[in-house]
C-alpha positions as CSV (number, residue, x, y, z in Angstrom):
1,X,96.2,89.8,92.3
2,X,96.4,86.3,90.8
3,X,98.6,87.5,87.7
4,X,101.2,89.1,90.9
5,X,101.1,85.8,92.6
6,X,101.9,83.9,89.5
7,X,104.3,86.3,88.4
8,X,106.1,85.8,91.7
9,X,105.5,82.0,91.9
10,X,107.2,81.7,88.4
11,X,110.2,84.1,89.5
12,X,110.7,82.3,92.5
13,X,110.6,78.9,90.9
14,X,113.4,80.4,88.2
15,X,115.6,81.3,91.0
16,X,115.2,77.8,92.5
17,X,116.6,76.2,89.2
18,X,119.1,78.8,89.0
19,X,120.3,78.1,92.4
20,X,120.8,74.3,91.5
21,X,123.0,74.7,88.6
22,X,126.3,73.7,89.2
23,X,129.5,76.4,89.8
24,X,131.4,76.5,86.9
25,X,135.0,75.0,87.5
26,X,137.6,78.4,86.9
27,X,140.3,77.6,84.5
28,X,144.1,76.2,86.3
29,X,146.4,78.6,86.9
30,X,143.1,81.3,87.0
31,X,142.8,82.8,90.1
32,X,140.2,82.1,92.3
33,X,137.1,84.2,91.8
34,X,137.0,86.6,94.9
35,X,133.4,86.6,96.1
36,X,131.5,90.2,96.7
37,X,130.3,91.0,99.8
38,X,126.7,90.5,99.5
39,X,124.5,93.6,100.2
40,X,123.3,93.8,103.5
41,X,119.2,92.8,103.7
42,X,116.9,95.4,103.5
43,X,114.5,96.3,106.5
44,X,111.5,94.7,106.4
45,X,108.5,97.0,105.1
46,X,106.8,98.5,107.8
47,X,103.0,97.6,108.4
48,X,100.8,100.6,108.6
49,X,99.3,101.8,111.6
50,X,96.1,100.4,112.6
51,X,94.0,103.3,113.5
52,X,90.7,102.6,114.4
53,X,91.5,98.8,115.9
54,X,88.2,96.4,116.9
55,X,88.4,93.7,120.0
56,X,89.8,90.4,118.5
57,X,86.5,88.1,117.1
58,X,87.9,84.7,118.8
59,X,84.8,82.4,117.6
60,X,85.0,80.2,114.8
61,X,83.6,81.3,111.4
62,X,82.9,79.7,107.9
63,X,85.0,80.1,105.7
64,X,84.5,83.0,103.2
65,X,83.1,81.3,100.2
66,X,80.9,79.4,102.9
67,X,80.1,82.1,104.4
68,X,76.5,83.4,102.5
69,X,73.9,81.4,104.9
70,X,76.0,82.5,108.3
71,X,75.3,86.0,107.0
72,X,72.3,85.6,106.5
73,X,71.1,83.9,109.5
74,X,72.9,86.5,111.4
75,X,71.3,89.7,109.5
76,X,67.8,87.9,109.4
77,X,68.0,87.9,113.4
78,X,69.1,91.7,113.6
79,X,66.5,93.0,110.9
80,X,64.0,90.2,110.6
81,X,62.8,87.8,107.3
82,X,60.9,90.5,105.4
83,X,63.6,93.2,105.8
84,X,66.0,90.6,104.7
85,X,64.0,89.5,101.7
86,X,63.2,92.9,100.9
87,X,66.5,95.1,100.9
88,X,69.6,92.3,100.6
89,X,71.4,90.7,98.0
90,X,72.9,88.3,100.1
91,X,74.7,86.1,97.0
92,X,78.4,86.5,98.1
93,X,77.5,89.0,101.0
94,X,81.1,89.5,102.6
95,X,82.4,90.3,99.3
96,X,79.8,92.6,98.2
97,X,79.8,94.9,101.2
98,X,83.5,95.1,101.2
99,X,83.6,96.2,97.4
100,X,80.4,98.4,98.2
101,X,82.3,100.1,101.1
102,X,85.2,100.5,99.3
103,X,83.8,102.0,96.2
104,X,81.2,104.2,97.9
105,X,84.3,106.6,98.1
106,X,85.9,106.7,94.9
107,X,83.9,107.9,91.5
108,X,82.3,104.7,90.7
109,X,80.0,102.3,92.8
110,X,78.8,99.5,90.4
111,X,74.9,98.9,91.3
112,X,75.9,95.1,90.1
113,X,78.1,94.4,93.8
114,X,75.2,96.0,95.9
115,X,74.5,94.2,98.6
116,X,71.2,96.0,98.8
117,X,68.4,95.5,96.1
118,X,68.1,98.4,93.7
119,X,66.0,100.6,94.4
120,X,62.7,100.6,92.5
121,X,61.7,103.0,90.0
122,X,63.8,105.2,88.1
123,X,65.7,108.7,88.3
124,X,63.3,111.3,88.1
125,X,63.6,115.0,86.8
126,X,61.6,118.3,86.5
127,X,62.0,121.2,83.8
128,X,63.0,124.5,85.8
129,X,64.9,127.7,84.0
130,X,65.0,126.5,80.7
131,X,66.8,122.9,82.2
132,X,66.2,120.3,84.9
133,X,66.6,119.4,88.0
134,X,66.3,116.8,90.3
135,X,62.3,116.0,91.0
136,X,60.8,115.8,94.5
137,X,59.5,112.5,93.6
138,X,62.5,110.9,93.5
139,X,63.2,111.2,97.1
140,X,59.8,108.9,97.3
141,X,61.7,105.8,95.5
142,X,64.4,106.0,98.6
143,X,62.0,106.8,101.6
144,X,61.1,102.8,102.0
145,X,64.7,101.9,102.5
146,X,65.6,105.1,104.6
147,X,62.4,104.4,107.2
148,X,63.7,100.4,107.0
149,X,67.5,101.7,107.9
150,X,66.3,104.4,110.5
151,X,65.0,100.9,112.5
152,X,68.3,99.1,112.6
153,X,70.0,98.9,116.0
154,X,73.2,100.4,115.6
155,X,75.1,98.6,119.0
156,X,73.6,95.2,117.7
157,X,73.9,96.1,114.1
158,X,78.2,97.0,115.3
159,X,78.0,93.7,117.0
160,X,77.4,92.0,114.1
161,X,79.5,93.5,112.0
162,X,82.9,92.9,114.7
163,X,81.6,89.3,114.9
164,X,81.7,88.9,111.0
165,X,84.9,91.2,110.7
166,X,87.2,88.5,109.9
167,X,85.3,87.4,107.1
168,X,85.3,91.1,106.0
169,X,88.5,91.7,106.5
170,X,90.0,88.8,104.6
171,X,87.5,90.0,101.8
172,X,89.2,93.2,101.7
173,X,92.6,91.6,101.7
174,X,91.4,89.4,98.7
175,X,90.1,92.8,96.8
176,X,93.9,94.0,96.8
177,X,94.4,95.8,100.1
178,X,97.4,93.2,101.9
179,X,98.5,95.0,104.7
180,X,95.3,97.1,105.1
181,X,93.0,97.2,107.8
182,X,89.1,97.7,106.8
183,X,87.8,99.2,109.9
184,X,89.5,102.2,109.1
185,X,88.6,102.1,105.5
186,X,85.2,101.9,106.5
187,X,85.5,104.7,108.7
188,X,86.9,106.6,106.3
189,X,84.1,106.1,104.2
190,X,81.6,107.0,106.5
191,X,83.8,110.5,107.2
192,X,83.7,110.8,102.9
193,X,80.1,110.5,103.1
194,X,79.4,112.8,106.3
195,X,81.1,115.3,104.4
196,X,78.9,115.5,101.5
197,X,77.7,118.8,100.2
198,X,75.1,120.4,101.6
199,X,72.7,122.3,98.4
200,X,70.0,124.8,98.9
201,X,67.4,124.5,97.0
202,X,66.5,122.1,94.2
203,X,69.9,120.4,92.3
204,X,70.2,121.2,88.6
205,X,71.4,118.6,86.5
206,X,72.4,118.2,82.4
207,X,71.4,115.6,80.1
208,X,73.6,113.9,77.9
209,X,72.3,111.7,75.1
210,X,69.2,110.9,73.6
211,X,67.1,114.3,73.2
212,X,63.2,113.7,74.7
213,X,61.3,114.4,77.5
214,X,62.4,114.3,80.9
215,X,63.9,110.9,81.8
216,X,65.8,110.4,78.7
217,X,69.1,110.2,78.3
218,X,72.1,110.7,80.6
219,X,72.1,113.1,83.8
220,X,75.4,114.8,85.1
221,X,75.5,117.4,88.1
222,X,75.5,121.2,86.4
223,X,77.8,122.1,89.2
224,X,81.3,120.6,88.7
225,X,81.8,120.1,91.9
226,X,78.9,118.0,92.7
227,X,79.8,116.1,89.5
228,X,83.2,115.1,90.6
229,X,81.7,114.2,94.0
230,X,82.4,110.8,95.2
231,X,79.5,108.0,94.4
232,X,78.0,107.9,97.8
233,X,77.9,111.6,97.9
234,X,76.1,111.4,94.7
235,X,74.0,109.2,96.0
236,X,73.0,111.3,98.9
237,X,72.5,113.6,97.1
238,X,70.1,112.3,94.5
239,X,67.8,111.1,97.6
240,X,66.9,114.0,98.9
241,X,68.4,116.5,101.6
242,X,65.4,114.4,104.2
243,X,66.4,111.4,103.2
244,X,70.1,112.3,103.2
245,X,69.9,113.7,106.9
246,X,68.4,110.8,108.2
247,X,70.7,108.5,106.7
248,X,73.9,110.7,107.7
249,X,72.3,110.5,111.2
250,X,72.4,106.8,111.0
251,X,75.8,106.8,109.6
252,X,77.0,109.1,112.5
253,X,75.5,106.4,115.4
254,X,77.8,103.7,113.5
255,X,81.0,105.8,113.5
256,X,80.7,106.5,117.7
257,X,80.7,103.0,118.0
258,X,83.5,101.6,115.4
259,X,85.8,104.6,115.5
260,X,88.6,104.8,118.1
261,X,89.8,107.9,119.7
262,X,88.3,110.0,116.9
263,X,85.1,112.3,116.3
264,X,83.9,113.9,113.3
């Protein structure tokens, strides 16, 4: 976004010079130059639709960059101190939950704009049938953070998040979305996720890289279409169909009360 805006500034400040030249004189006798009709001007771009639209936040914020300790204050009232200390990454915490939102529904979700604290531990897998699959134990890394989300307060947890939408949504602005309204991104996001698939029994997964025991190396979904699932799918899935349910429980509270005129 910064290489556009100095692309433009430059092409505007060229036209600006241009403009001041002076008209060269035509030769006498010449005749006069007839001028062309200029085009007529193109209709303005229409802005998309807001779809799902939130009250107007009227209160005075921070400003974005300023904006880490308001957060926090704000989240540390909803959840409480050791929930806060526990779970967040609150370091640039508008910014990190936009990206985090956004990505959650593409193929990639980089663990290093979390707004949440990685989870502890690591990926754990079981030989079945001559290959792997995801372990039952690995569902026990995620069953902290599940119980501490299955306490939030979704209507004061929505409250919050209108009063800090501002903040949010010039965040989302900033990340290359002009134009673009985030409430419905995010319910978008929430419908990508409520849609993940549902798997009976165990998942079986691949490793790629460094041959070993279980836990080395690379994993990668056996089924392709789990594999070219979006990264919050994947993540759902990796936590365990429990864990998942009570999440996507959670996540369907939040959409009732942000979505407009809409149901899943």
């Amino acid at each position: 976004m910064a290489i556009v805006v100095l692309f433009v500034a430059a092409a505007a400040v060229i036209g600006w010079r241009e403009s001041r030249r002076a008209a060269p004189v035509p030769a006498a006798g010449a005749p006069a130059p007839v001028a062309a009709t200029p085009p007529p001007p193109a209709a303005p771009a229409e802005a998309p639709a807001i779809r799902h639209p939130l009250p107007p936040e009227k209160r005075p914020l921070p400003a974005l960059d300023q904006s880490d300790d308001f957060v926090k204050q704000g989240l540390v009232d909803l959840l409480g101190h050791k929930a806060v200390a526990s779970f967040l990454h609150l370091e640039g915490a508008a910014r990190r939950f936009v990206a985090t939102l956004n990505n959650l529904a593409t193929d990639q979700a980089s663990a290093t704009l979390w707004p949440v604290n990685p989870t502890p531990g690591r990926f754990e897998v079981e030989p079945q049938g001559g290959g792997f699959v995801i372990s039952p134990r690995n569902a026990e890394r995620y069953a902290p953070f599940v119980r501490f989300a299955g306490t939030i307060d979704a209507p004061r947890a929505v409250a919050f998040y209108r009063r800090l939408y501002p903040l949010l949504q010039s965040a989302y602005e900033d990340l290359g979305a002009p134009g673009k309204y985030l409430n419905d991104r995010v319910v978008d996001v929430i419908d990508n996720l409520l849609a993940t698939p549902k798997v009976a029994g165990p998942i079986r997964v691949k490793r790629v890289g460094p041959e070993g025991g279980a836990g080395n190396g690379l994993y990668l979904y056996e089924d392709a279409a789990l594999e070219t699932a979006t990264a919050g799918q994947k993540i759902l899935l990796r936590m365990g169909p429990e864990n998942a349910a009570k999440l996507t429980a959670k996540l369907t509270e939040f959409r009732a009360l942000v979505a407009s005129g809409t149901h899943h």
